[in-house]
C-alpha positions as YAML, in Angstrom:
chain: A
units: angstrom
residues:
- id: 1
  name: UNK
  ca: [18.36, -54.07, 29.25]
- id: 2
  name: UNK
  ca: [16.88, -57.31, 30.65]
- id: 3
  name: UNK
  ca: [18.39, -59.07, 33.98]
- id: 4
  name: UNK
  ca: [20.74, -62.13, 32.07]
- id: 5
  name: UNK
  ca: [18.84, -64.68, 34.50]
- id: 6
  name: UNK
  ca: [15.48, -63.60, 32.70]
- id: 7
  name: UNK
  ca: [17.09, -63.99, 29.51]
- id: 8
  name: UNK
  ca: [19.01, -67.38, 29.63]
- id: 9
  name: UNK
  ca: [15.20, -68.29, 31.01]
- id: 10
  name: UNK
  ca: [13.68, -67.05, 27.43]
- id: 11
  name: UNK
  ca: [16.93, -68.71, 25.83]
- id: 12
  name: UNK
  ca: [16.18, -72.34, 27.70]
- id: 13
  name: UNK
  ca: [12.65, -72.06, 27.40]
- id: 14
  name: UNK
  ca: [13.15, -72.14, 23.31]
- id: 15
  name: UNK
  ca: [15.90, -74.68, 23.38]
- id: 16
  name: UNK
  ca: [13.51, -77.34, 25.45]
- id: 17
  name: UNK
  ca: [10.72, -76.62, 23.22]
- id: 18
  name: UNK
  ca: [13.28, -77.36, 20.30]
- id: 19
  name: UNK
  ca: [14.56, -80.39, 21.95]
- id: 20
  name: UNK
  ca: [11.23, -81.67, 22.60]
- id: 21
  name: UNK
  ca: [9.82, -81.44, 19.02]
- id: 22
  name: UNK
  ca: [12.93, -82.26, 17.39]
- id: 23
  name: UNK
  ca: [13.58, -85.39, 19.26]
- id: 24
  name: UNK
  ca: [18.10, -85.41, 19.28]
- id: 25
  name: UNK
  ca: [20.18, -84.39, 21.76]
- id: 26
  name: UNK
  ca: [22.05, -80.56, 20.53]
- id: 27
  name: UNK
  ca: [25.23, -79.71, 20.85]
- id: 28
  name: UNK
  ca: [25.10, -76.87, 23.28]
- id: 29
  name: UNK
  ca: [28.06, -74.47, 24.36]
- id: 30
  name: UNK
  ca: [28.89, -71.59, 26.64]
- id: 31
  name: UNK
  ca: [32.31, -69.57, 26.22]
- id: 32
  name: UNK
  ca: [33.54, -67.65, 29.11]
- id: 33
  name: UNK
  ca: [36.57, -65.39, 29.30]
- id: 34
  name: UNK
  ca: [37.21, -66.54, 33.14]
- id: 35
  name: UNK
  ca: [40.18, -63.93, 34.04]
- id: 36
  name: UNK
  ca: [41.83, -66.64, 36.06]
- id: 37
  name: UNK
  ca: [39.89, -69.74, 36.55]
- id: 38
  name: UNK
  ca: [41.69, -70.37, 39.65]
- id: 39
  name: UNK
  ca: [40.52, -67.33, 41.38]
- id: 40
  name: UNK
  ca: [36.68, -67.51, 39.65]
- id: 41
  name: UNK
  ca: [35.43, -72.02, 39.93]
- id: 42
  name: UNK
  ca: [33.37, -71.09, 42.20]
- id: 43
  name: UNK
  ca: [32.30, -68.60, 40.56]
- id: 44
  name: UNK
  ca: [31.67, -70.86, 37.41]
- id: 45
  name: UNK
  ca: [30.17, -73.72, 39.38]
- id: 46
  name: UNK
  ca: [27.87, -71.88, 40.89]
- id: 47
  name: UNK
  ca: [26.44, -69.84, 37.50]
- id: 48
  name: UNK
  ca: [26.06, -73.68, 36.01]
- id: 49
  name: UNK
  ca: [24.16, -74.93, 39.05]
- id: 50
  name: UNK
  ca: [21.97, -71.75, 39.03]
- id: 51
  name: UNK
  ca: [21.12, -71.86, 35.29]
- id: 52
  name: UNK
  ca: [20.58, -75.67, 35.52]
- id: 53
  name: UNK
  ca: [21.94, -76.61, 32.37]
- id: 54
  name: UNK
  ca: [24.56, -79.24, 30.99]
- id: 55
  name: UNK
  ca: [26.10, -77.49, 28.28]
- id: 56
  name: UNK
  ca: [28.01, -80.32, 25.69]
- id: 57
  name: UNK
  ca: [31.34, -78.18, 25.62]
- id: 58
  name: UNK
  ca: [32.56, -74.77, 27.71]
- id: 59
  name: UNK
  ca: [35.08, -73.25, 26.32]
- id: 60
  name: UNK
  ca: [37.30, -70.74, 29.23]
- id: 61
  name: UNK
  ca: [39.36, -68.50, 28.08]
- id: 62
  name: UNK
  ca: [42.15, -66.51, 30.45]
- id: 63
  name: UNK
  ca: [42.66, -69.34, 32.24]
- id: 64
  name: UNK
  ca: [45.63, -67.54, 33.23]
- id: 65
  name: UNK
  ca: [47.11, -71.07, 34.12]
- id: 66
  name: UNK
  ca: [50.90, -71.55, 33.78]
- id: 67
  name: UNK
  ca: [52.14, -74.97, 33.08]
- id: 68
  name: UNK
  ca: [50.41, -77.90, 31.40]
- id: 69
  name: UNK
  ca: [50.97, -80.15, 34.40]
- id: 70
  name: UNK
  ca: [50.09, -77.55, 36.83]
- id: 71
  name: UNK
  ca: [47.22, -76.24, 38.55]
- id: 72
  name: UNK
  ca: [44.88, -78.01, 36.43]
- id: 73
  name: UNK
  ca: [44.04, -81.18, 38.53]
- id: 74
  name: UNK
  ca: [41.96, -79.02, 40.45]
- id: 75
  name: UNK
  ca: [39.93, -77.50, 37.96]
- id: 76
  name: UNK
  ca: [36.91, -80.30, 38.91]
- id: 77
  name: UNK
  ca: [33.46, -79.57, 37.44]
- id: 78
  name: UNK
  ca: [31.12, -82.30, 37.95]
- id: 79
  name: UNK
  ca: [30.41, -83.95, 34.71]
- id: 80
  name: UNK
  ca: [32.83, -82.43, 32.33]
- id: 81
  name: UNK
  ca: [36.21, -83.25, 31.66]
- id: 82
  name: UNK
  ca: [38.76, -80.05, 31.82]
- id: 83
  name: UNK
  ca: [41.84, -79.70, 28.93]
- id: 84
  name: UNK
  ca: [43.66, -76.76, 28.61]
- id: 85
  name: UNK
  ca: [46.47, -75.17, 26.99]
- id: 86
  name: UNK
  ca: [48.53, -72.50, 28.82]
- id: 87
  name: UNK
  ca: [50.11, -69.45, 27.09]
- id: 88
  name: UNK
  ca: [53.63, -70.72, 27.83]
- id: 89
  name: UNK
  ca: [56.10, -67.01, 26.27]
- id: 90
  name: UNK
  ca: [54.01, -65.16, 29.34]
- id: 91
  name: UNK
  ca: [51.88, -64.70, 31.85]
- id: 92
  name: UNK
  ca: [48.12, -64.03, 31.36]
- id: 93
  name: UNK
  ca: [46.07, -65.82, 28.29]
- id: 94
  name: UNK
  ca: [45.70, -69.80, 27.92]
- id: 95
  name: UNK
  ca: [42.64, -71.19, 27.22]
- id: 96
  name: UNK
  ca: [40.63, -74.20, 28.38]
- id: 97
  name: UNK
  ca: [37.29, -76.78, 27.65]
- id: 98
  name: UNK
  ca: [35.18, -78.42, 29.69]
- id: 99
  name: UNK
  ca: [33.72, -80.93, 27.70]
- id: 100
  name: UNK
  ca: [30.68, -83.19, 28.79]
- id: 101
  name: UNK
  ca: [31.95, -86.56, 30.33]
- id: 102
  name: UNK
  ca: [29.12, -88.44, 27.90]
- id: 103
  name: UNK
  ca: [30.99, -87.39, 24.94]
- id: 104
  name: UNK
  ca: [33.62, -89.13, 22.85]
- id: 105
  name: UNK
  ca: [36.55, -86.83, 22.70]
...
């Protein structure tokens, strides 16, 4: 099996050669299953700063987040915008987007 890092480097190598003879600007996304996104930003921010990429829309899911007016404010990724919507019968679940700041929501 190949090392993810040299993969997402084949992956992005493709997608800028795309980009560059197609001339638009992609949609890109990334989903993550975060298994409490309290416990794993820095995790997050750090695997986007290593890959170097500004994906249009992450989608989390497990936020394991609890109330809709809660914990959130927090969740800061620089450049994206975070929404999310809790599982409120229980603990566990809820899911989440980071969306690019440049987009129109």
């Amino acid at each position: 099996m190949l090392p993810i890092r040299l993969i997402w480097s084949q992956i992005r190598n493709i997608h800028l050669h795309l980009i560059a003879r197609m001339n638009y600007n992609p949609l890109s996304l990334l989903h993550l299953n975060a298994r409490s996104i309290n416990h794993n930003l820095t995790n997050l921010t750090d695997f986007l700063t290593t890959i170097n990429h500004n994906f249009t829309i992450i989608g989390i899911t497990k936020t394991w987040l609890y109330n809709r007016d809660q914990n959130s404010d927090y969740i800061i990724v620089s450049g994206y915008n975070f929404f999310h919507e809790p599982r409120d019968d229980r603990s566990g679940g809820g899911i989440g987007l980071l969306i690019k700041g440049d987009r129109v929501i």
